[in-house]
N, C-alpha and C positions, 0 to 999 in steps of 0.2 A: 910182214904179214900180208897174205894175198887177200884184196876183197874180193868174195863170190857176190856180184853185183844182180845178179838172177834171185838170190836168197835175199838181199836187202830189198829189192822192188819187192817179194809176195809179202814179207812182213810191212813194208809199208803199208801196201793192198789193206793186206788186213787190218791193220792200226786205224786205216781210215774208213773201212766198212763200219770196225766196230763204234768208232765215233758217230759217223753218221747213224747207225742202229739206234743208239741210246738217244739222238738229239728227237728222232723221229719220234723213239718212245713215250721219251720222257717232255718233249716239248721243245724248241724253241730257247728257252731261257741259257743253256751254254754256249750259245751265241755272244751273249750280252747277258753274262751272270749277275743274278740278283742277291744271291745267297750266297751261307758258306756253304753250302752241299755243293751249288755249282763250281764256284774256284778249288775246291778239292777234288772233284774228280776229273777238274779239268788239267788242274798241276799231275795229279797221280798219271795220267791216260800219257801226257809230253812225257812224265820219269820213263813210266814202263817203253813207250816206242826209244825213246833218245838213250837208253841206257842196254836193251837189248838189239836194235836191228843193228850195231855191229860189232856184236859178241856173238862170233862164228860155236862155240861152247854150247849156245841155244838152239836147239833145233827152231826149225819152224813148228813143229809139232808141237813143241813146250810152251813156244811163244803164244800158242794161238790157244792153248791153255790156259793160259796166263791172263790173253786177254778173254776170255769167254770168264776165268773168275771175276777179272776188275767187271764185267757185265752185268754180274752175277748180283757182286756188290753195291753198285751204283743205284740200279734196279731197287735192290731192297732199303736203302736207305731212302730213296725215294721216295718209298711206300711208308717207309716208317715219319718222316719229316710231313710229310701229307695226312695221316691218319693218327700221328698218336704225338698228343700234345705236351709230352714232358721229352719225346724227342727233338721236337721238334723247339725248344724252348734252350738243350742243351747245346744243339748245332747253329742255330741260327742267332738267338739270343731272343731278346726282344725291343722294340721300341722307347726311347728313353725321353722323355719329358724332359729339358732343356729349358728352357724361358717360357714363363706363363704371366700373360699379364704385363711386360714387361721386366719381370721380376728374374734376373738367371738362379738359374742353382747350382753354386760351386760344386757339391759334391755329387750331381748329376755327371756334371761336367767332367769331375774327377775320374768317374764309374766307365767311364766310356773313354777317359787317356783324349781327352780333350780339356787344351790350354785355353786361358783366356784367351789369347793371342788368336788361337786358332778356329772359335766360333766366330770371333771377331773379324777372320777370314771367308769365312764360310757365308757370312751375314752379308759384309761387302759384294762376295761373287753374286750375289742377289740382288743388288742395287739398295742394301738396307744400310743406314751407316750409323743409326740409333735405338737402342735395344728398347725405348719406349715406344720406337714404331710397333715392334713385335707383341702382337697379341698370345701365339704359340709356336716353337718351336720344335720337332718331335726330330732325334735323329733315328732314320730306319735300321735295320737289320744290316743293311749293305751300306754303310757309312753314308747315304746321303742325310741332309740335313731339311725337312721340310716346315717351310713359311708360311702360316697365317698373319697378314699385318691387317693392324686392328682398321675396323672399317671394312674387312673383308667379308665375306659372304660365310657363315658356317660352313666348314667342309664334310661329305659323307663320310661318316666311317664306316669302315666295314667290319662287324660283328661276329658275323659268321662268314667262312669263307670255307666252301669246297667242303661243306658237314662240320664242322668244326670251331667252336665258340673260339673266338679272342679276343679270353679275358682279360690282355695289357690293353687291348682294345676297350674295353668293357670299365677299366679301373682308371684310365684316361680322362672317360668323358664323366665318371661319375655315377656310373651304372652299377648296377651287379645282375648276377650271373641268373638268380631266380627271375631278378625283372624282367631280362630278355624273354625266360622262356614261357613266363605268363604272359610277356606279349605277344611272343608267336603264337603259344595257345588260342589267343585270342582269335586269330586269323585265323584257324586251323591246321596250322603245322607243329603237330607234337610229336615229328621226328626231328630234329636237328641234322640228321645223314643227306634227309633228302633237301636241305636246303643247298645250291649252288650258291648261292651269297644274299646275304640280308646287310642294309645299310641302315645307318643310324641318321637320321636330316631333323634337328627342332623336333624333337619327342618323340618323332614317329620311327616306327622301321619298317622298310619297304623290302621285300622278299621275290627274291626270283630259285623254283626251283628247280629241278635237274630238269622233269618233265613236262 
């Protein structure tokens, strides 16, 4: 089989326009994925270029089809993972409470396909080598593992983030979902959209919004 090497350079062209397009659009973060929405369509975009620019069978015309759907897609999930909260919940997951107090919880640990062994790793990479150091434990979305050891400072949480209550946020520290928003009332934010993020510090929530 002959490569037409003129046809595999514009399809690359293009594989990498449309990368850079979506990173412009969408942000930054498939650089250094956070989520599962990034490692998806970061695998998907390598299948579609590594699997078509050398199957002579695809035009370029098909190809650039092909990639304008995967654009298409990304784009909307985006929107969807950012705006609507049981999407975003089934893609990414949510944050799992790990050690409180000192105290681990096997079946936390279980829920997330985490060994003893292997928090017990995770703790170490930390410089922590005794689970009654650990005040809190949370592992994120993106398998990191994050430390408060006791003596530490309360950390901010963030509550609302980009319009959007987060109530594993919210059920974490003890909160519920009314309290927040009698407490933003109170400040005068009784939209929730318009908040760019509100954090939680020792009882107060501090609010930054869009505008």
């Amino acid at each position: 089989m002959t490569l037409n090497y003129m046809e595999i350079l514009i399809k690359l062209a293009l594989g990498l326009f449309s990368l850079v397009f979506v990173i412009n659009v969408t942000g930054k973060g498939n650089l250094a994925p956070n989520s599962a929405t990034d490692q998806i369509q970061n695998y998907v975009l390598g299948g579609i270029i590594g699997g078509v620019i050398y199957n002579s069978s695809i035009s370029i015309l098909q190809y650039a089809v092909i990639l304008m759907m995967w654009t298409i897609l990304v784009l909307t999930l985006k929107w969807l993972n950012n705006n609507v909260r049981f999407v975003k919940r089934l893609i990414d997951g949510k944050p799992t409470l790990l050690i409180k107090n000192g105290q681990i919880d096997p079946e936390a640990c279980r829920s997330v396909g985490l060994s003893a062994a292997d928090v017990a790793l995770k703790l170490r990479s930390q410089g922590i080598f005794q689970m009654k150091q650990v005040k809190r434990a949370v592992q994120e979305q993106n398998g990191q593992l994050i430390v408060v050891q006791m003596g530490d400072e309360n950390p901010k949480y963030p509550v609302v983030t980009d319009g959007v209550i987060q109530v594993d946020v919210l059920e974490s520290i003890g909160r519920s979902e009314e309290w927040l928003l009698d407490n933003l009332s109170k400040q005068g934010h009784d939209n929730v959209a318009n908040i760019f993020i509100a954090e939680y510090d020792k009882g107060a929530v501090t609010v930054v919004t869009y505008e």
